[in-house]
Structures are given as structure tokens and as C-alpha cells.
C-alpha positions, 0 to 999 in steps of 0.5 A: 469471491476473493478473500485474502486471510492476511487482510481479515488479520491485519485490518483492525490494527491497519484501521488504528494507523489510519484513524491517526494519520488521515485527515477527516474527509481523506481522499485515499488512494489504494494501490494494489487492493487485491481483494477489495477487503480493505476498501470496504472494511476501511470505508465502513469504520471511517466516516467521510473517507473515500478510498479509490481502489486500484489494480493491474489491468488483469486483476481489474475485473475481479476486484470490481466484482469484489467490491460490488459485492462487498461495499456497493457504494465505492467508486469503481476501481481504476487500472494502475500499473505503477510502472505505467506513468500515464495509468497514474491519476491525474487527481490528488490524494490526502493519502496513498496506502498499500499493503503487502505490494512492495515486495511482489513487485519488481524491485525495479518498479518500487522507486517507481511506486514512491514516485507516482505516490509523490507526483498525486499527493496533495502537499502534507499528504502521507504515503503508508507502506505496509509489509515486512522490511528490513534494515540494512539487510538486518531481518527484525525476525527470523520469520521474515528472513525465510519469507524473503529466501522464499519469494527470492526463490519464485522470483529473484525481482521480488524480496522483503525491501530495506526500509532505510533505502525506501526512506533514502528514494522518498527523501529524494522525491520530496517525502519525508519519512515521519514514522515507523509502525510496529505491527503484528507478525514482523509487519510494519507501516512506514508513513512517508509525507510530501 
């Protein structure tokens, strides 16, 4: 079984942004679920959500294994590579979440990410950014500082990403950025509307 300690830690304060941001009845896309922990844990305190899990093409089989196990009454995880424009859903969504995904991608592929979330969210749909950022290149912690040396250090693609030049691209694909969520160890939810 997948288990991802960070999802056990950061689910309970995750649920609060959500449970203020989402609609009753939301329609939630997750892009990179990874283990399949927030899927569940999210449907399980949030009446009438449906959460549409995805992952790269090899992941895929594991985490619908995962939530098979831990939540059997989700629809089946989708193949989502978002740098594949033809993988995303042609659906629409109240709102697209992911957490801790935008700064092991590429950085190539996280305008891509915006985009993508821009062209499946319904009109007044929010897009929810989970992780660590910076501003500017100013870290808001030291600890945040040595993460992004160190995955700089396994790929040079990936990185702790500036949250000013996130909100900058997504104001060009039509998101307008409505809040920037302190959350425990140097983490932060950035919520983006269309």
C-alpha cells in the first residue's frame, strides 16, 4: 500500500481551505493524487463532493489500487499527464486541487498545469495550489530555502516555484488570484478563480 506521511499531516488543515472554498455538491478535480489519501479523507468529511482522481499513465495502476482499498466508492482514477493537452478532461470542474506537484514537475510543464486547470473550470471555479513557494526568489523560511537547493540538486527542472510569477501566468489565462493560505511547515494554498 502507498501511504505518503506529508498527506496524514497536512489533510486536516487542507479540509478547512476546502470546506471554504468549494461549493456544496463540488466537482473536484485532483491533479497528481499520488497515494490516493486525499481523495478519500476529503470525500469521507465533505458531503456531496466528488473528487476525480488522476495520475501519470505509470502511477496510474497504483493508485487505483489505493483507493480501491481506501474509498471504494470513487470513480476510477483518469490518466493525466498535464503536459499532454489531449489527457485533460473534456468535463468541467467547480474546482481543480493539487498539492506538492508544482515543484517536481518541470518547470516547463507548470504554466502548462494553469492552463489545463483554466480551459476544465466552470466559470467562478477555483484552482487550489498546495506546496511551498516563494516571492521573488525570497524563501518565507530557511527550511524552504534548503528544499528547493536540494531538489534543484536531483533535477535542475524542479524547484520551490515563485508564487508571484504563478499569479502573473494565471492572470494571463483569465484566473484571478483571490487568496494566499498560510499553512503549517512553510506550506501555502494559493486559490486562483476563472
Amino acid at each position: 500500500m502507498l501511504f505518503s506521511p506529508a498527506c496524514e499531516r497536512n489533510q486536516g488543515p487542507i479540509l478547512a481551505v476546502l470546506q471554504d472554498w468549494l461549493p456544496a455538491g463540488a466537482q473536484v478535480l485532483e491533479i497528481g493524487s499520488g497515494s490516493g489519501q486525499h481523495a478519500a479523507f476529503f470525500c469521507q468529511q465533505i458531503a456531496g463532493l466528488t473528487w476525480q482522481a488522476s495520475e501519470r499513465q505509470d502511477n496510474l495502476a497504483a493508485l487505483q489500487a489505493q483507493l480501491a482499498a481506501l474509498s471504494p466508492g470513487l470513480p476510477p482514477a483518469i490518466a493525466l499527464d498535464v503536459t499532454d493537452a489531449g489527457q485533460w478532461p473534456r468535463q468541467s470542474f467547480d474546482a481543480v486541487f493539487t498539492a506538492n506537484t508544482a515543484h517536481i514537475m518541470p518547470a516547463t510543464a507548470v504554466p502548462l498545469l494553469l492552463a489545463g486547470a483554466a480551459r476544465v473550470l466552470r466559470p467562478g471555479g477555483v484552482l487550489l495550489l498546495y506546496g511551498p513557494f516563494h516571492d521573488g526568489g525570497v524563501h518565507t523560511a530557511a527550511s524552504n530555502a534548503a528544499f528547493d537547493q536540494r531538489l534543484r540538486s536531483l533535477d535542475p527542472a524542479m524547484g520551490v516555484r515563485d508564487a508571484l510569477e504563478l499569479v502573473e501566468q494565471a492572470q494571463g489565462l483569465g484566473l484571478a488570484a483571490l487568496a494566499d493560505v498560510a499553512m503549517p511547515a512553510n506550506n501555502r494554498i494559493l486559490v486562483l478563480q476563472r
